[in-house]
C-alpha positions in Angstrom: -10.9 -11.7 -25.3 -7.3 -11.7 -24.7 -5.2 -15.0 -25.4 -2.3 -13.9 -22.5 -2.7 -15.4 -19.4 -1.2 -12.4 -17.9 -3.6 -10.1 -20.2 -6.0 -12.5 -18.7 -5.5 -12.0 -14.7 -4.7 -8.2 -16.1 -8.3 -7.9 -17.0 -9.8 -9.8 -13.7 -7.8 -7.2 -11.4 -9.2 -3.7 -13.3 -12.6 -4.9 -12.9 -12.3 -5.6 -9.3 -10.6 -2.2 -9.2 -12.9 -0.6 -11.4 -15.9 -1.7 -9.0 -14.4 -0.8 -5.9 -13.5 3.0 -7.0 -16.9 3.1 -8.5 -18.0 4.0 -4.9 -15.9 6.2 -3.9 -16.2 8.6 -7.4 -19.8 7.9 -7.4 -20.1 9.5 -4.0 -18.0 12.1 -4.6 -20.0 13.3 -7.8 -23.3 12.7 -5.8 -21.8 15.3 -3.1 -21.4 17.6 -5.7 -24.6 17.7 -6.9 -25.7 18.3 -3.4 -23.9 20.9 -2.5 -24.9 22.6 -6.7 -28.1 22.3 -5.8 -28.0 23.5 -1.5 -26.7 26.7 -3.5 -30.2 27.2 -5.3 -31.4 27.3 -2.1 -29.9 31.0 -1.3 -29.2 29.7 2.3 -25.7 29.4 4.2 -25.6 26.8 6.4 -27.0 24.1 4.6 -25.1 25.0 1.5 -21.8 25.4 3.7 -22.9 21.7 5.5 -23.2 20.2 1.9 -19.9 21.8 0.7 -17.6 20.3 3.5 -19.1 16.6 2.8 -18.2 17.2 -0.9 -14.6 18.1 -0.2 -14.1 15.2 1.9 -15.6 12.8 -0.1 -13.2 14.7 -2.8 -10.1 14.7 -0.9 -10.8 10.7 0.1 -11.0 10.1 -4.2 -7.9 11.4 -5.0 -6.1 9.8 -1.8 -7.2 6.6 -3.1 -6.3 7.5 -6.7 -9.7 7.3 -7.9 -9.4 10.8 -9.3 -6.3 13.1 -9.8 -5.5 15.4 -6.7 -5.5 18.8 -9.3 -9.1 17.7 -10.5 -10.2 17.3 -6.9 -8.6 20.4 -6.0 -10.2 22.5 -9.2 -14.0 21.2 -8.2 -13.4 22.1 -4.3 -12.1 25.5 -5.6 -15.2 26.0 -7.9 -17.6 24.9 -5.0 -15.7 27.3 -2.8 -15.3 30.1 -4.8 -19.8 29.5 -5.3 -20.1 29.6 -1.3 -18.0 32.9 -1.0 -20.0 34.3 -3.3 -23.4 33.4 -1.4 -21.6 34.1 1.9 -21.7 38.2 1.6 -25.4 38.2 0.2 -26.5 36.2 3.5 -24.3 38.3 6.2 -24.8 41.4 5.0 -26.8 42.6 8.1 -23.7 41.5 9.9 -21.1 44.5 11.2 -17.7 45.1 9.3 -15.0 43.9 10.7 -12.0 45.6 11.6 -9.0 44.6 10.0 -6.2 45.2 12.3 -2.6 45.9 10.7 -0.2 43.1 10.9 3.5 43.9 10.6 5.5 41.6 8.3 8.9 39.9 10.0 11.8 40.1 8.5 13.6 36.4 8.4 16.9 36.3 7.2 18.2 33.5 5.4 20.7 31.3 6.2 24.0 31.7 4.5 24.5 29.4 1.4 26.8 26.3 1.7 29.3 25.8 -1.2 30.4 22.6 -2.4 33.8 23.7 -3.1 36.9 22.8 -1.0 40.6 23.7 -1.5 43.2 21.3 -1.1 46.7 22.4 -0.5 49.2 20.5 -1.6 53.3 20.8 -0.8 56.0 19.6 -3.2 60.0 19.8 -2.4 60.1 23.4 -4.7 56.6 24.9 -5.3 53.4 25.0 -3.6 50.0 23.9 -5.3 46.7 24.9 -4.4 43.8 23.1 -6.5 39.9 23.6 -6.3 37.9 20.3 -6.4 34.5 19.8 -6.7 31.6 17.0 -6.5 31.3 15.0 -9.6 28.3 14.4 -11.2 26.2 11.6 -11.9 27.1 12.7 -15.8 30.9 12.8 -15.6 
């Protein structure tokens, strides 16, 4: 038990945090289980159903912090990359489609600024020209 009074209201605020995001990873992982076992099932729809409620639940985790944003992204790319691969087994009765030929644009960039300026100064006899640049945080 801590001895801080700090430590103390510390303690009191991660348990009321822990509870709340409880809910919200519990349901996530619950969707995910779903939608594992919708794939045993061999059939589209309700596997494709169960899969769009996971990655919501997902994406609404790691907007709240619950989980990090890469983990969510890794377990709706694994539950993606499952209904792909049941996709072409269901709809293979289905005619190909033709792919028609897209033609890439060519976008020029924009020229690149410079941060470089030249100053001209004039004395009585000679005249200078110096190069200046922006200083950095460092010098």
């Amino acid at each position: 038990m801590a001895n801080i009074k700090s430590q103390i209201k510390r303690n009191r605020q991660n348990e009321k945090r822990r509870i709340k995001n409880r809910v919200y990873r519990g349901a996530a992982r619950t969707a995910v289980k779903k939608s594992r076992a919708a794939f045993g099932t061999n059939s589209l729809e309700p596997s494709k159903a169960a899969v769009l409620e996971a990655i919501s639940l997902l994406d609404k985790a790691a907007q709240k912090g619950i989980l990090h944003k890469n983990n969510a992204a890794r377990r709706k790319s694994r539950l993606m990359k499952r209904l792909v691969a049941l996709a072409p087994t269901m709809t293979q009765a289905a005619a190909p489609v033709e792919e028609t030929p897209v033609e890439a644009e060519v976008v020029k960039k924009p020229a690149r600024r410079t941060t470089r300026t030249t100053k001209t100064t004039k004395t009585a006899k000679t005249t200078k020209t110096t190069r200046t640049t922006k200083k950095t945080a460092k010098e």
